[in-house]
Biotite code that builds the C-alpha atoms (Angstrom):
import biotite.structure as struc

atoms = struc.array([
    struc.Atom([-44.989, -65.599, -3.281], chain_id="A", res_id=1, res_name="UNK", atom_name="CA", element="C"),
    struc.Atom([-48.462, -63.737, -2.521], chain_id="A", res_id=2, res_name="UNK", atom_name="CA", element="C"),
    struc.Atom([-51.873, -64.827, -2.736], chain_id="A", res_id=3, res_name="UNK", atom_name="CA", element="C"),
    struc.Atom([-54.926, -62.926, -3.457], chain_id="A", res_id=4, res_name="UNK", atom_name="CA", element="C"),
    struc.Atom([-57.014, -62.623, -0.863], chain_id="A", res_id=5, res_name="UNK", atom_name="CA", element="C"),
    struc.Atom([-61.463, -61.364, -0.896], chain_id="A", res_id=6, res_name="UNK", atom_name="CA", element="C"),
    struc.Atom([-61.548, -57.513, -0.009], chain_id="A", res_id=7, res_name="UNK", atom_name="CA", element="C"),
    struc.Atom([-62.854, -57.484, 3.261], chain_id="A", res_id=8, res_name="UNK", atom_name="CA", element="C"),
    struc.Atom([-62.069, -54.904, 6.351], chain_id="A", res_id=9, res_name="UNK", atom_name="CA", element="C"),
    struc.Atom([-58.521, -56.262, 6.386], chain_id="A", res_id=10, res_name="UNK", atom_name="CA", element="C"),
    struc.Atom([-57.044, -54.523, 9.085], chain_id="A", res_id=11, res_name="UNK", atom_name="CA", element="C"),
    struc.Atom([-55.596, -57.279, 12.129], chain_id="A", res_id=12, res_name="UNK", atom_name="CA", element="C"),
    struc.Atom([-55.918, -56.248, 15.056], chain_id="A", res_id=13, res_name="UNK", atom_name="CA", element="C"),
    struc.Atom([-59.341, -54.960, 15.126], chain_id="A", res_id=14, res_name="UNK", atom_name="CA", element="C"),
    struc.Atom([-60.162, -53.467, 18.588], chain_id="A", res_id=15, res_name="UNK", atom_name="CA", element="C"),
    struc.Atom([-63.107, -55.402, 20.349], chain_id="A", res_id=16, res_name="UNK", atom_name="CA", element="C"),
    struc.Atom([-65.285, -52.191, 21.576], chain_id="A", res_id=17, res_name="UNK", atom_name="CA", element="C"),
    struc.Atom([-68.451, -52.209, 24.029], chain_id="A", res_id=18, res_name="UNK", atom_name="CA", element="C"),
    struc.Atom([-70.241, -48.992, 22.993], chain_id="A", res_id=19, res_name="UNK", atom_name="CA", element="C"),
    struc.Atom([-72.097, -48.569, 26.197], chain_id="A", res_id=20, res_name="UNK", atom_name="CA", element="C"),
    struc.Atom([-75.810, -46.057, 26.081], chain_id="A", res_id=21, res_name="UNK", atom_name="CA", element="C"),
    struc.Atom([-79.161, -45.559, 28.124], chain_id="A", res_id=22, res_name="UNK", atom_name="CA", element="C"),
    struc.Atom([-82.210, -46.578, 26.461], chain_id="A", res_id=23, res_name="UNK", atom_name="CA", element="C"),
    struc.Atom([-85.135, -44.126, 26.411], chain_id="A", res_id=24, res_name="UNK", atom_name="CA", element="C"),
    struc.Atom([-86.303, -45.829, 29.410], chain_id="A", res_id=25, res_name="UNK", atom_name="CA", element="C"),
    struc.Atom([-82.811, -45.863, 30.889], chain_id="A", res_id=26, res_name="UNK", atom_name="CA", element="C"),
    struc.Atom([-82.118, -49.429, 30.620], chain_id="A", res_id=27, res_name="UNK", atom_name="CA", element="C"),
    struc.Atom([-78.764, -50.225, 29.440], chain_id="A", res_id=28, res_name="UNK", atom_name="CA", element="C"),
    struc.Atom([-77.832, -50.875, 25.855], chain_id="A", res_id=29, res_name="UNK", atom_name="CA", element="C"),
    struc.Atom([-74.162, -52.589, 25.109], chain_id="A", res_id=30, res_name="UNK", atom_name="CA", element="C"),
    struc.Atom([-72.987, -53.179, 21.282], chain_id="A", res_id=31, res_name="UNK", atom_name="CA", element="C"),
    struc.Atom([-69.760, -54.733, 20.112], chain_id="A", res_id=32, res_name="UNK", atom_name="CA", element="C"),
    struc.Atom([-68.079, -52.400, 17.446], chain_id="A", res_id=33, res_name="UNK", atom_name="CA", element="C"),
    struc.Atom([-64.717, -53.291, 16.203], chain_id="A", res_id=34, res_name="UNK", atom_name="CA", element="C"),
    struc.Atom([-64.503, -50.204, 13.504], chain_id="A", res_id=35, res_name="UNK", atom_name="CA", element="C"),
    struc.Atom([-63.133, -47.879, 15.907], chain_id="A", res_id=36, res_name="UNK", atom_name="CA", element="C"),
    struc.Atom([-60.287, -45.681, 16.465], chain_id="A", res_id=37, res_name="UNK", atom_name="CA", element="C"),
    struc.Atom([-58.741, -42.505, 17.769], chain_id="A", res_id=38, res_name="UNK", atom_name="CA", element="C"),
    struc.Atom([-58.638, -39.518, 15.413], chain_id="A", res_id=39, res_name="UNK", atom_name="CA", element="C"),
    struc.Atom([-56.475, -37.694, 18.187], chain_id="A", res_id=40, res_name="UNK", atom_name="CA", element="C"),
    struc.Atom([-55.904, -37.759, 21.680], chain_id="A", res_id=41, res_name="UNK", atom_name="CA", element="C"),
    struc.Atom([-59.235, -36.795, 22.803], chain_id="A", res_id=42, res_name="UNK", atom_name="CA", element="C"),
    struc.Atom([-61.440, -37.770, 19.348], chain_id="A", res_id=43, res_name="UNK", atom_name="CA", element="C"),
    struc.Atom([-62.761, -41.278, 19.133], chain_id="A", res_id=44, res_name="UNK", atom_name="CA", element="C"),
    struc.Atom([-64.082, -42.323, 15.702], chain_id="A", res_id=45, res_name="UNK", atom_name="CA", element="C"),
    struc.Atom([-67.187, -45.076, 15.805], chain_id="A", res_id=46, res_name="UNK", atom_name="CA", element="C"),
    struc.Atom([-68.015, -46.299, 12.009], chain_id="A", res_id=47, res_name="UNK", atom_name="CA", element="C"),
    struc.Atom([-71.449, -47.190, 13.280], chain_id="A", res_id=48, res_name="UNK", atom_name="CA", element="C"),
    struc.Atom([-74.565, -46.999, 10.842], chain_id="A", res_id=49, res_name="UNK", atom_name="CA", element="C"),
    struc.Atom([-77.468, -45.403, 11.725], chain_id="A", res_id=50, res_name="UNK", atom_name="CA", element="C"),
    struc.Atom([-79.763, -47.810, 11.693], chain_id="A", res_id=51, res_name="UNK", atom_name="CA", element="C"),
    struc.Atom([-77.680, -48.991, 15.367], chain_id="A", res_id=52, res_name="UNK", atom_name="CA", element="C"),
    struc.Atom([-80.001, -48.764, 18.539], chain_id="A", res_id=53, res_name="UNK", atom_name="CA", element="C"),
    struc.Atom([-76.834, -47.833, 19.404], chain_id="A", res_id=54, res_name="UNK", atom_name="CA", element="C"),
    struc.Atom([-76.719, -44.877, 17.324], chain_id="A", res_id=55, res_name="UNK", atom_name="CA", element="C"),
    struc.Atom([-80.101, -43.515, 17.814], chain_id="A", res_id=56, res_name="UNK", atom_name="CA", element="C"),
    struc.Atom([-78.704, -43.443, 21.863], chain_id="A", res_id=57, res_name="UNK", atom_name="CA", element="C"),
    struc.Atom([-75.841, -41.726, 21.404], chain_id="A", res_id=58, res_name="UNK", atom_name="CA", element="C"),
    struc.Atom([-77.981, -39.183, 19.610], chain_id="A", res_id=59, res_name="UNK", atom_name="CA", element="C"),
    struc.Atom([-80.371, -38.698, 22.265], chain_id="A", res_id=60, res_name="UNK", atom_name="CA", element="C"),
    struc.Atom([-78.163, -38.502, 25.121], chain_id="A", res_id=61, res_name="UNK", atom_name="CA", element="C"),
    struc.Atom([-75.261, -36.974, 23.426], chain_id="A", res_id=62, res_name="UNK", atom_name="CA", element="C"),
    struc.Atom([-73.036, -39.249, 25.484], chain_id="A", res_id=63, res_name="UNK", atom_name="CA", element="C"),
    struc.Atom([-71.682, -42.917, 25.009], chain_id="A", res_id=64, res_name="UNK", atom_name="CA", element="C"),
    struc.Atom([-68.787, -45.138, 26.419], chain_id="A", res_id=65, res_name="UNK", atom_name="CA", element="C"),
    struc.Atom([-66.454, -47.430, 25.423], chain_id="A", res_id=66, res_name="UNK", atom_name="CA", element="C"),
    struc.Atom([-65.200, -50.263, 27.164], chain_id="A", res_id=67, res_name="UNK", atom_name="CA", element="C"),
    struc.Atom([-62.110, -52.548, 25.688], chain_id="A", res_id=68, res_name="UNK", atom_name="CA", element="C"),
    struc.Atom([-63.391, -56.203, 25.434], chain_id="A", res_id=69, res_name="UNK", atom_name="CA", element="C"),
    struc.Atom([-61.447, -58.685, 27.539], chain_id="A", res_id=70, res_name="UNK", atom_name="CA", element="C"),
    struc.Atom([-60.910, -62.420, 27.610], chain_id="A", res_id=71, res_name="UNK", atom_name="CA", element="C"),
    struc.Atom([-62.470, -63.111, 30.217], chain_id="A", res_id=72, res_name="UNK", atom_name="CA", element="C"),
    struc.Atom([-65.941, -61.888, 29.111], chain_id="A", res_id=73, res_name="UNK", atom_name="CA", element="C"),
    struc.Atom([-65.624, -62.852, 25.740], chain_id="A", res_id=74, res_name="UNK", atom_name="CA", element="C"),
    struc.Atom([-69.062, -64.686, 25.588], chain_id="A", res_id=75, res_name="UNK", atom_name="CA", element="C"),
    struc.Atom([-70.681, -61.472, 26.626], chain_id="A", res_id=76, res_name="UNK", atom_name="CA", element="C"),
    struc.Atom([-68.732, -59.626, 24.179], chain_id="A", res_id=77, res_name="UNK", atom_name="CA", element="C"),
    struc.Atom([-69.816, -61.788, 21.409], chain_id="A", res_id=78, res_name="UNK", atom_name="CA", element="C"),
    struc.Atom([-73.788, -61.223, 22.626], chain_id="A", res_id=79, res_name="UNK", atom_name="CA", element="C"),
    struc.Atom([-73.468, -58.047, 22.425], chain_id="A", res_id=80, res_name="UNK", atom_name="CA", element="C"),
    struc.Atom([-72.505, -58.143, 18.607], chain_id="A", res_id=81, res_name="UNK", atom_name="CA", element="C"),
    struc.Atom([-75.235, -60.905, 17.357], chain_id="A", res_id=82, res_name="UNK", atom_name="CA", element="C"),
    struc.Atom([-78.102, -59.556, 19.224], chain_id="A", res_id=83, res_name="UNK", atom_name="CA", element="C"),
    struc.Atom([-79.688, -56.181, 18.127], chain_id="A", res_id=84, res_name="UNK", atom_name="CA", element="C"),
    struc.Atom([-80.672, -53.424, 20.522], chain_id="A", res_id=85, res_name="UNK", atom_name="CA", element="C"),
    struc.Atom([-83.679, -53.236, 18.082], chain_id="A", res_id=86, res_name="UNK", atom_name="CA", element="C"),
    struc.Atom([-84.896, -56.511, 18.764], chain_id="A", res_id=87, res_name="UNK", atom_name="CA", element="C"),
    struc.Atom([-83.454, -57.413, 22.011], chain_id="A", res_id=88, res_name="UNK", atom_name="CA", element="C"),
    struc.Atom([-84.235, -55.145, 24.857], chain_id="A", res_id=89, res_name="UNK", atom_name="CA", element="C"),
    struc.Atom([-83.315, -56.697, 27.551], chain_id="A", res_id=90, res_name="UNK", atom_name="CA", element="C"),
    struc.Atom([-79.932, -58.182, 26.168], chain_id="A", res_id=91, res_name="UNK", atom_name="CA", element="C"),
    struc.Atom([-77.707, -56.150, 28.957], chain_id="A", res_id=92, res_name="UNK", atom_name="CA", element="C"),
    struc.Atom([-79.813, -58.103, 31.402], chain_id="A", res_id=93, res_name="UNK", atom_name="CA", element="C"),
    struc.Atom([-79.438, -61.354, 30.062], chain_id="A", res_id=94, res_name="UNK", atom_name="CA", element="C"),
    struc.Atom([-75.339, -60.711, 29.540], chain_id="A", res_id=95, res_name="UNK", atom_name="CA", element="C"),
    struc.Atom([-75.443, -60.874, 33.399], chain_id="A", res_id=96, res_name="UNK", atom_name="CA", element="C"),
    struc.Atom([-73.102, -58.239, 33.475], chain_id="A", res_id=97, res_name="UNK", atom_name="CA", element="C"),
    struc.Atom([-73.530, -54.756, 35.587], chain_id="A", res_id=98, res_name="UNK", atom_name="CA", element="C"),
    struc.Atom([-73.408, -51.092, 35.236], chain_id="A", res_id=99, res_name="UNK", atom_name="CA", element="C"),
    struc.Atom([-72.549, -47.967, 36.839], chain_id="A", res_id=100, res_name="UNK", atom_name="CA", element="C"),
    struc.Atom([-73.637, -44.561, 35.614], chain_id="A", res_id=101, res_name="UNK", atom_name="CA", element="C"),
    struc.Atom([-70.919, -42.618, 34.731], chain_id="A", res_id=102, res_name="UNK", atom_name="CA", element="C"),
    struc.Atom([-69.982, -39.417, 37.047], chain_id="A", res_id=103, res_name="UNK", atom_name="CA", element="C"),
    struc.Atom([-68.859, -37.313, 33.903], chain_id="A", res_id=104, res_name="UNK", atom_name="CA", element="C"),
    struc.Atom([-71.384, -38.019, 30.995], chain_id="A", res_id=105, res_name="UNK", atom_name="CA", element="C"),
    struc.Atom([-75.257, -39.594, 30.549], chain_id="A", res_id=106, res_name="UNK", atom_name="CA", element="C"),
    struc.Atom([-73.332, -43.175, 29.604], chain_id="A", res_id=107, res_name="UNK", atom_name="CA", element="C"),
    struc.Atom([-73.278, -46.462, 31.644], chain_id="A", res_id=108, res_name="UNK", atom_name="CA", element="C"),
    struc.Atom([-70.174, -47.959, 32.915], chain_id="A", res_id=109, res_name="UNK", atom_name="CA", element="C"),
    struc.Atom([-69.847, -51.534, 32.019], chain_id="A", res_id=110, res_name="UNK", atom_name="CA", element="C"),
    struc.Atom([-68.579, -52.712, 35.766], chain_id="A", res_id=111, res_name="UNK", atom_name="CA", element="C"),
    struc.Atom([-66.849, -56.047, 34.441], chain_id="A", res_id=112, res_name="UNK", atom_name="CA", element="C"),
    struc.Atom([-65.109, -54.333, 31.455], chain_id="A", res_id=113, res_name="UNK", atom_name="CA", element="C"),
    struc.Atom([-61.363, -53.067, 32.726], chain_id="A", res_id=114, res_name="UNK", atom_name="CA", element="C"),
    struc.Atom([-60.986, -49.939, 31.057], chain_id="A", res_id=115, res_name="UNK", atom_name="CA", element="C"),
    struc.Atom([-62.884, -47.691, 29.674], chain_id="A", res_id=116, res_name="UNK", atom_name="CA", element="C"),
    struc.Atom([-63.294, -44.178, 27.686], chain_id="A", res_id=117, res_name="UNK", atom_name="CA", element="C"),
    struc.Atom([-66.275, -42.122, 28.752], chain_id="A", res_id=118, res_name="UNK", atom_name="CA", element="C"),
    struc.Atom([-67.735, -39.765, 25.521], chain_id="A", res_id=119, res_name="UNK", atom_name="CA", element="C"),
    struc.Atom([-69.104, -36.883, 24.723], chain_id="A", res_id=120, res_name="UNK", atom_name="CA", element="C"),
    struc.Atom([-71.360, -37.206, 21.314], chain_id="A", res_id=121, res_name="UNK", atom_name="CA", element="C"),
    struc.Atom([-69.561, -34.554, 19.415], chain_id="A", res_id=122, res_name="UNK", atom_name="CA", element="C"),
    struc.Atom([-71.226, -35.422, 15.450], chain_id="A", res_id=123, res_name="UNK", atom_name="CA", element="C"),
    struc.Atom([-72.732, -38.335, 12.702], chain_id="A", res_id=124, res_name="UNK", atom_name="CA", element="C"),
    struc.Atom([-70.795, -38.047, 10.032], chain_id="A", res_id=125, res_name="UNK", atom_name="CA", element="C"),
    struc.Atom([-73.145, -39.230, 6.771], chain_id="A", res_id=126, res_name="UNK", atom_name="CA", element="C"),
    struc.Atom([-71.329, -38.613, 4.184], chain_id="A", res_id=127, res_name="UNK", atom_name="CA", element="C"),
    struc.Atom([-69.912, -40.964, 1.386], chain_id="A", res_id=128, res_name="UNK", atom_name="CA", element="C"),
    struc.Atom([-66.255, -41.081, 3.321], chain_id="A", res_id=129, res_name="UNK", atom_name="CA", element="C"),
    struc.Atom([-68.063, -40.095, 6.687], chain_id="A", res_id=130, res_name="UNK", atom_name="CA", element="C"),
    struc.Atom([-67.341, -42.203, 9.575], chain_id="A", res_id=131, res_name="UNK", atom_name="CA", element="C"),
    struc.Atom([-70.241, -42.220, 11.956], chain_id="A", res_id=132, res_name="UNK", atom_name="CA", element="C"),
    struc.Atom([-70.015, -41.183, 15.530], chain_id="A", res_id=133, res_name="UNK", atom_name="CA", element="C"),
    struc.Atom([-67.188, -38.718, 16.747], chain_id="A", res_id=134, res_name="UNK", atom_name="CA", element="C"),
    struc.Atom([-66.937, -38.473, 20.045], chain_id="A", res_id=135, res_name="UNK", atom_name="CA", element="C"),
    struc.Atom([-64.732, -36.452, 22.639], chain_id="A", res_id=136, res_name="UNK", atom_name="CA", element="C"),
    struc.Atom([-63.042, -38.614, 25.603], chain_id="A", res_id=137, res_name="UNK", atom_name="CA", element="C"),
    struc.Atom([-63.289, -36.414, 28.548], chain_id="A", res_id=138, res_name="UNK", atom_name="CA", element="C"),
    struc.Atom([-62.702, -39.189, 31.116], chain_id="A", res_id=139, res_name="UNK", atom_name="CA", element="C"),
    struc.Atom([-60.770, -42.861, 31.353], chain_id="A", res_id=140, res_name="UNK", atom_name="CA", element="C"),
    struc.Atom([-61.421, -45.146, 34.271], chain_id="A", res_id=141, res_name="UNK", atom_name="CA", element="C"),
    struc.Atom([-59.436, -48.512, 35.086], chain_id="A", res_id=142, res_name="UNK", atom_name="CA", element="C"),
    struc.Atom([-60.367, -51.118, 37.007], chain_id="A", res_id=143, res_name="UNK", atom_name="CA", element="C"),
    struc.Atom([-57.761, -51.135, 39.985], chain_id="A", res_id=144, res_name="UNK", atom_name="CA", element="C"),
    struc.Atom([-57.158, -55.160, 39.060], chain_id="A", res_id=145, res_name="UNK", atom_name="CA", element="C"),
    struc.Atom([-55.219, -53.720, 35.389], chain_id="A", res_id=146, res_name="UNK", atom_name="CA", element="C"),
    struc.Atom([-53.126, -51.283, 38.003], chain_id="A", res_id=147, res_name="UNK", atom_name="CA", element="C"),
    struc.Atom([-49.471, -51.808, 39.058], chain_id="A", res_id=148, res_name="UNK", atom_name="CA", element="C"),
    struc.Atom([-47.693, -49.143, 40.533], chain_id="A", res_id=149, res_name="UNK", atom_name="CA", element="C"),
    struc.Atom([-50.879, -46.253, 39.799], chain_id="A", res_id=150, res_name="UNK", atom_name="CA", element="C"),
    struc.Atom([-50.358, -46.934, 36.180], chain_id="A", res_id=151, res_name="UNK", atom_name="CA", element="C"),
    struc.Atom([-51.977, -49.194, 33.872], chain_id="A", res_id=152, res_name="UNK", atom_name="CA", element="C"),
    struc.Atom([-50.906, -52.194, 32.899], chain_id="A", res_id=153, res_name="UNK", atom_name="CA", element="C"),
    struc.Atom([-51.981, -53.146, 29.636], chain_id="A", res_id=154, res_name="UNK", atom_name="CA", element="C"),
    struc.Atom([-50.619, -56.747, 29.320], chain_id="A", res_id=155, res_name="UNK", atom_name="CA", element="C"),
    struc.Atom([-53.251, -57.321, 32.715], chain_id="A", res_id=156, res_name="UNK", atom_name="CA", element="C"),
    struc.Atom([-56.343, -55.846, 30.701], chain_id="A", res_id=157, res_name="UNK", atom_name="CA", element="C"),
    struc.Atom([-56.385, -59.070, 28.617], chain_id="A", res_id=158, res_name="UNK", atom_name="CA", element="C"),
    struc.Atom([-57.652, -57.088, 25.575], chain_id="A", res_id=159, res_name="UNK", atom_name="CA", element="C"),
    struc.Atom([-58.898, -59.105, 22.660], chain_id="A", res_id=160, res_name="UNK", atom_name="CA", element="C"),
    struc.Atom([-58.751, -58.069, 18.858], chain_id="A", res_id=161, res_name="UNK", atom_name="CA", element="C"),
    struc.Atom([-60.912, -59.191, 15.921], chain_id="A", res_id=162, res_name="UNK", atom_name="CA", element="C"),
    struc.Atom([-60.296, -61.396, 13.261], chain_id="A", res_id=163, res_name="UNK", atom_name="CA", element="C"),
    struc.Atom([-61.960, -60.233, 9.968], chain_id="A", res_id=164, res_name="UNK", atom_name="CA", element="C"),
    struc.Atom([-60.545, -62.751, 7.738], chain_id="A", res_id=165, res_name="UNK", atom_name="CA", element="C"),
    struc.Atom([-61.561, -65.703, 9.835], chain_id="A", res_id=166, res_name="UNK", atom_name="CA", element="C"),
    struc.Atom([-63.781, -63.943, 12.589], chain_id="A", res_id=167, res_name="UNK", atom_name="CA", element="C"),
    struc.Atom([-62.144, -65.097, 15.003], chain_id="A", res_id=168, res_name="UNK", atom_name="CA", element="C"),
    struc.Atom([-60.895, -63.350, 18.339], chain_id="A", res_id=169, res_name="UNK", atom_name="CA", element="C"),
    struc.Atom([-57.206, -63.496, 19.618], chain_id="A", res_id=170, res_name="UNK", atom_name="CA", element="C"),
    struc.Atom([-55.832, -62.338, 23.121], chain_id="A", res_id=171, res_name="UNK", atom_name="CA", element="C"),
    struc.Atom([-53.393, -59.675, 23.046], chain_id="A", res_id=172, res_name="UNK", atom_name="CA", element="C"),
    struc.Atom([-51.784, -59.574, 26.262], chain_id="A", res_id=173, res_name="UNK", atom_name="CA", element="C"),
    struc.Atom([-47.873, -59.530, 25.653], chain_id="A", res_id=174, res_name="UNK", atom_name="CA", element="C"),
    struc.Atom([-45.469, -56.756, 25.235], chain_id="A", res_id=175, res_name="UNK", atom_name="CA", element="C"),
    struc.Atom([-43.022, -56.993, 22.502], chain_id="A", res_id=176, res_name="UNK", atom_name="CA", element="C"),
    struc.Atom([-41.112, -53.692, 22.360], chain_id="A", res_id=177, res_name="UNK", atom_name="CA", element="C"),
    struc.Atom([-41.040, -49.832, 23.120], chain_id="A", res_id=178, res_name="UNK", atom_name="CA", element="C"),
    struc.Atom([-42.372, -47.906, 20.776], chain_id="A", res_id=179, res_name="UNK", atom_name="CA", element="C"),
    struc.Atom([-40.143, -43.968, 20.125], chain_id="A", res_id=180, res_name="UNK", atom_name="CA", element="C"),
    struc.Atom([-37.265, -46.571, 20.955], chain_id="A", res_id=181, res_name="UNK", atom_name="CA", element="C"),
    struc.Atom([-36.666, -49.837, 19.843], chain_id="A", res_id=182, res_name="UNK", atom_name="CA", element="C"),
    struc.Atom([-36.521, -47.998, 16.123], chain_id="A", res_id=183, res_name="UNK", atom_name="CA", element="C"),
    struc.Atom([-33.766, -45.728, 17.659], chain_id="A", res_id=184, res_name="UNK", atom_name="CA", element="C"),
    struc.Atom([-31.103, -48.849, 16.817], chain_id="A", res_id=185, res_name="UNK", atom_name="CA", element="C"),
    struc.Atom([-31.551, -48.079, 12.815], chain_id="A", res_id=186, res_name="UNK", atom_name="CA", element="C"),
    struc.Atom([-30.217, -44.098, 13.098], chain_id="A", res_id=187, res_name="UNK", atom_name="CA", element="C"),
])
């Protein structure tokens, strides 16, 4: 039997993103979006309002990145979703965290973070079924500790998902299949 549950943004696993900008002053400004996704290879899709520090950024410098959340800095994560780049500007600082400038766009790189996408602003969408920032990935860095063999290893990233139903955060870590093959057994 099924139970009715409150309309809420009900997709599990919701990725745990650090949207990474300069500041006008080019301080670094991190916020923690979990409506994200790709809308193709190369597109990244932000549903980010407006009204987002963040936002206003990405605007500016017509560059942003994106750095998956991991376990290990989940604290800083969290921070980085509860306190406003309008009201908190020096919250990178406090995070204790670092940054390198990116080599391909006007972004920072969040050092601790293991992977991340580096963005070109491409549009805001606005409209009623708009979804905010687009963005082109022109460049993906790994740390070398999420490396085995020159590839990436995605069980070592220690990724971490969102919760909406219970806000909550959950480690995702373990490899369970192969996807274009384990659903080869049902031809």
């Amino acid at each position: 039997m099924r139970k009715k549950l409150n309309i809420t943004e009900g997709i599990f696993p919701m990725p745990v993103l650090m949207i990474a900008t300069y500041n006008e002053d080019n301080s670094v400004n991190v916020m923690n979006a979990a409506w994200g996704t790709m809308q193709s290879r190369n597109t990244v899709a932000l549903q980010l309002t407006e009204t987002h520090k963040t936002v206003k950024n990405i605007k500016a410098r017509k560059a942003f990145t994106i750095s998956i959340a991991d376990a290990e800095h989940i604290v800083q994560a969290d921070y980085f979703g509860v306190a406003s780049g309008n009201r908190f500007t020096n919250k990178f600082e406090k995070s204790g965290l670092t940054a390198s400038k990116s080599e391909i766009v006007d972004a920072p790189v969040i050092n601790e973070f293991p992977l991340c996408l580096e963005c070109e602003f491409i549009e805001y969408q606005d409209k009623e079924y708009g979804v905010g920032v687009i963005g082109k990935v022109v460049n993906v860095t790994a740390d070398e500790k999420v490396m085995v063999d020159g590839k990436l290893d995605m069980s070592l990233v220690n990724a971490i998902a969102f919760d909406p139903y219970t806000h909550g955060y959950y480690l995702v870590n373990k490899r369970v299949g192969e996807a274009f093959k384990d659903g080869l057994q049902l031809k």
